[in-house]
N, C-alpha and C positions, 0 to 999 in steps of 0.2 A: 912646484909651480903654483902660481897665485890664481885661484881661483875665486868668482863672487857665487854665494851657496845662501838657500833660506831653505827652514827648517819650520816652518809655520807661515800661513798668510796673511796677507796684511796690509799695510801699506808703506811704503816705499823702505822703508828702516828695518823692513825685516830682511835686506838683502845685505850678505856680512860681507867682508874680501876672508878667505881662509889659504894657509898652504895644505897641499895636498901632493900625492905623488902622480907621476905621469901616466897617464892608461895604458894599457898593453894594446896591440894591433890584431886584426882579425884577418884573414883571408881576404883580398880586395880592397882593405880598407889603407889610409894614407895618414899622420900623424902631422898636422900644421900647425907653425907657431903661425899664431895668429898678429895680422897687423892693425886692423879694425873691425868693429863689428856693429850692425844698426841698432837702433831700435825701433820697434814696431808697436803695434798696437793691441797684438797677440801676447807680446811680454807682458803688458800690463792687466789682462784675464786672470794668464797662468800667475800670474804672482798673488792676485787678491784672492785665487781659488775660484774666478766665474767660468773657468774652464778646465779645473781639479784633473789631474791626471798620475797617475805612479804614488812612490812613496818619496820621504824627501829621505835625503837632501835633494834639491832641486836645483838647478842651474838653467836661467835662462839665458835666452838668443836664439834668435833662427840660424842667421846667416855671420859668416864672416869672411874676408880676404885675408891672405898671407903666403907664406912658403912652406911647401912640403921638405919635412926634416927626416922624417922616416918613412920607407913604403913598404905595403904589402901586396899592393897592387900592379899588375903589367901596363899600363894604363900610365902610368904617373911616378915620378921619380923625383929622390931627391935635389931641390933647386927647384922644383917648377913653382913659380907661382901661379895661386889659382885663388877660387871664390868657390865656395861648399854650401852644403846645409849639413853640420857635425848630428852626430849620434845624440849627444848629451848634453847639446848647450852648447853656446859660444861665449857667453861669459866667462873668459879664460885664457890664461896666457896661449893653451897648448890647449885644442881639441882635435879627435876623431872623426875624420868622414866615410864613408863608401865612395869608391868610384862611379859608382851610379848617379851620387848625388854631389860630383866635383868637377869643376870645368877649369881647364887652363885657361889663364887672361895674358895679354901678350907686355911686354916690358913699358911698351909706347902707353899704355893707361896703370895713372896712380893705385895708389893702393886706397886713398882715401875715395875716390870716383870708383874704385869696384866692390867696396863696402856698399857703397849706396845703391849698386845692381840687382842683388838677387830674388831678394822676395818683391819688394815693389814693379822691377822693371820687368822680370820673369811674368809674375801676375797678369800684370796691363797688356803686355803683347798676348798674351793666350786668352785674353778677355776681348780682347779687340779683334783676333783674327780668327778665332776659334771658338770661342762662344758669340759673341753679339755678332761675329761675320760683317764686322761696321765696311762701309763701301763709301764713297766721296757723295753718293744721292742720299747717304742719311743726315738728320738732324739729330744729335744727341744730347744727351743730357750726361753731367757728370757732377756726382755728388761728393762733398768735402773733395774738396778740386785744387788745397792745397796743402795737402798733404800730400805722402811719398804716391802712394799709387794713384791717387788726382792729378797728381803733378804730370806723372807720365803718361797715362790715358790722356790728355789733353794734350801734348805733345805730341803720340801718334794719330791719336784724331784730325791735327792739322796737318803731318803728316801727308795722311791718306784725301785733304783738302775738303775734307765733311763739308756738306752746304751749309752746318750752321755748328756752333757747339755752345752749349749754353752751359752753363757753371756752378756751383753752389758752392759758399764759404759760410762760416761760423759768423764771420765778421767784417766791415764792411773797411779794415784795413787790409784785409788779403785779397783783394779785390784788383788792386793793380797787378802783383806781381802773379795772380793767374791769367789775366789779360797780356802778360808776357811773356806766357808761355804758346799762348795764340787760340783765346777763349773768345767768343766774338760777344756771349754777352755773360755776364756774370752777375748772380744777384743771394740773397739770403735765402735761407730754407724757409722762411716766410712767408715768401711773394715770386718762387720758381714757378707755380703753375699758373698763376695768370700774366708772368713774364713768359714761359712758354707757350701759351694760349696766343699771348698776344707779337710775340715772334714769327707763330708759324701761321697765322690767320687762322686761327683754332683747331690746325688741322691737328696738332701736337708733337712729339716726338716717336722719331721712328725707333731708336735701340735708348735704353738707359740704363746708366750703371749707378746700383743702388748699395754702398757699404754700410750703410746707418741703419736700414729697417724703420721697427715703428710706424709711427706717422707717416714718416719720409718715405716709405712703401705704398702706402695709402694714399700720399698727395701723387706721388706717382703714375698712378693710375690713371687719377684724373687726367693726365694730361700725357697718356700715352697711345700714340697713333692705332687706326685701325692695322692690324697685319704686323704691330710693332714687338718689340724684346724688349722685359726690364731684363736685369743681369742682378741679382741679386747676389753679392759678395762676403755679406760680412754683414754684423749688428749692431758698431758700433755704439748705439744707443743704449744698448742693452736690452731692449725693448723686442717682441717679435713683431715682423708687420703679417700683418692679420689680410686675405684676398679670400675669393671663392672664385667657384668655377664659375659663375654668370659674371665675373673679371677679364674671362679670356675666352669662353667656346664662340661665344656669336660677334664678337668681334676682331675674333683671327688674330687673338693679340697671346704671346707668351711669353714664361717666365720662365727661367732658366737660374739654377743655384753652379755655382762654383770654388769649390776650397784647394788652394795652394798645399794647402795641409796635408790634406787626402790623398790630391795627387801624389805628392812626396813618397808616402806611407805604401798606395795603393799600386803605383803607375807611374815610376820616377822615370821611364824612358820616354815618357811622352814628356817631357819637360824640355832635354836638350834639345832639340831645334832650336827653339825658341830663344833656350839660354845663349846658344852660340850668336843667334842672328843680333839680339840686343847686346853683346857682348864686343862686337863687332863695330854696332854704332856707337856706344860708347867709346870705343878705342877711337875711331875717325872722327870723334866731335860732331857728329849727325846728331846724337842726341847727350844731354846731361842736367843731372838732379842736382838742386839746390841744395848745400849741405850748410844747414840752418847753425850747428853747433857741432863741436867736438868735446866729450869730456872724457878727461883719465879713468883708467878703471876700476882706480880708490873712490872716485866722486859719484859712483853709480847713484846714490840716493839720491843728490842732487840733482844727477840726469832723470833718472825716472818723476821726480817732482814737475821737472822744466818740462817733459814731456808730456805728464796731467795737465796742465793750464790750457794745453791746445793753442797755442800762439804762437808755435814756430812755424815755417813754411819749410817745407821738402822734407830731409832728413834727420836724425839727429845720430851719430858718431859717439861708440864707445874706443878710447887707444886701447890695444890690448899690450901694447911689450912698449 
């Protein structure tokens, strides 16, 4: 089977296509040829080593769709299509999942729309009903708002008909198409907090979800309600954001971390709810993610490059067969 494998890090060239044999199966676990698979923003960590993990060879992907070819599990059989998080990588013709970490998708949704489900859409519903506890009386704030998991937080935040949802982009071409996703105001990570200040009559924002860190943590603050939640997600900055305790004891305001990751690793039965219910709206067109690009899984270098520039909107689409 064809597999993409790096053996040092680096930047985008150090990811090869190699052939390799088919993995064996473990007790519970299920063997899928894969149909697509995303990319994320965790790929491009683990690849440069900002988030060093194991020895190589390495294969990245979080997530992918496809059809189960062999099983080990009573749970899943062969023919089912489903959407997983594998053991080793989804960069691959063929990976390995646990049934713990595999959900059926029904025939009525593509294969290409349940590639772009699992970690973005999973994330946002458990961030939105589960950590921020967002209600239709909040004002929130959502940062890189179009990207995968921007894309969908804002989605269900209209959703749930928030009194306001305010936005953040890179750049002041992604500005429409996250206002259609039903952002009411949208503005650059430049000028968010005195666009929130002057949104809420300086009261601020009541929940925020904060993936970048840094700064973006720090301007945060400024402009987060008395009694309010940041939701701190992710670093994409690379950068830490730096608070103290006189940030949140006297004015009833807190911060909350949450990793997709961890859960997986830690706690992957608290996931499916969630996974079933977004998997659901997905199938009935209640809800769906932009998919920016599709590339082969020869072109990976090319995909990971297109992915650095930060200029796609929603997804971006590895074919694996």
């Amino acid at each position: 089977m064809k597999i993409i494998q790096q053996f040092e890090f680096g930047s985008a060239d150090v990811l090869q296509l190699y052939e390799t044999n088919i993995p064996n199966l473990s007790s519970g676990e299920v063997l899928i040829k894969g149909a697509y698979t995303s990319i994320n923003y965790a790929d491009i960590k683990n690849r440069t080593g900002a988030k060093a993990k194991g020895a190589f060879p390495i294969t990245l992907g979080l997530d992918l769709a496809g059809t189960v070819i062999e099983s080990c599990s009573s749970k899943f059989k062969v023919g089912d299509r489903v959407i997983a998080f594998p053991r080793n990588g989804s960069y691959a013709e063929l990976a390995v999942a646990h049934e713990s970490l595999t959900y059926k998708i029904p025939n009525t949704l593509s294969f290409e729309q349940a590639a772009s489900i699992p970690t973005v859409s999973f994330l946002a519903e458990i961030l939105v009903n589960a950590i921020g506890n967002v209600s239709k009386e909040d004002t929130v704030i959502i940062h890189s708002a179009a990207g995968g998991v921007g894309s969908m937080l804002v989605q269900l935040c209209k959703q749930l008909q928030c009194q306001k949802i305010i936005a953040t982009v890179g750049s002041r071409n992604k500005i429409n198409y996250v206002k259609s996703l039903g952002a009411d105001v949208v503005c650059t990570y430049g000028d968010f907090v005195g666009t929130t200040l002057e949104a809420t009559n300086a009261n601020g924002a009541t929940v925020i979800f904060d993936s970048i860190a840094g700064n973006i943590t720090v301007d945060s603050l400024r402009c987060l309600a008395p009694f309010g939640t940041l939701v701190q997600l992710g670093n994409s900055s690379g950068e830490k954001g730096n608070f103290s305790t006189n940030d949140v004891h006297s004015s009833c305001r807190s911060i909350k971390g949450f990793s997709l990751g961890t859960t997986r690793k830690l706690k992957p039965e608290f996931i499916r709810p969630f996974a079933e219910k977004m998997i659901a709206q997905f199938a009935n067109q209640t809800l769906q993610l932009h998919i920016d690009q599709i590339f082969n899984l020869e072109n990976i270098i090319e995909a990971h490059q297109y992915f650095e520039k930060r200029q796609h909107l929603g997804k971006i689409l590895l074919k694996l067969n």
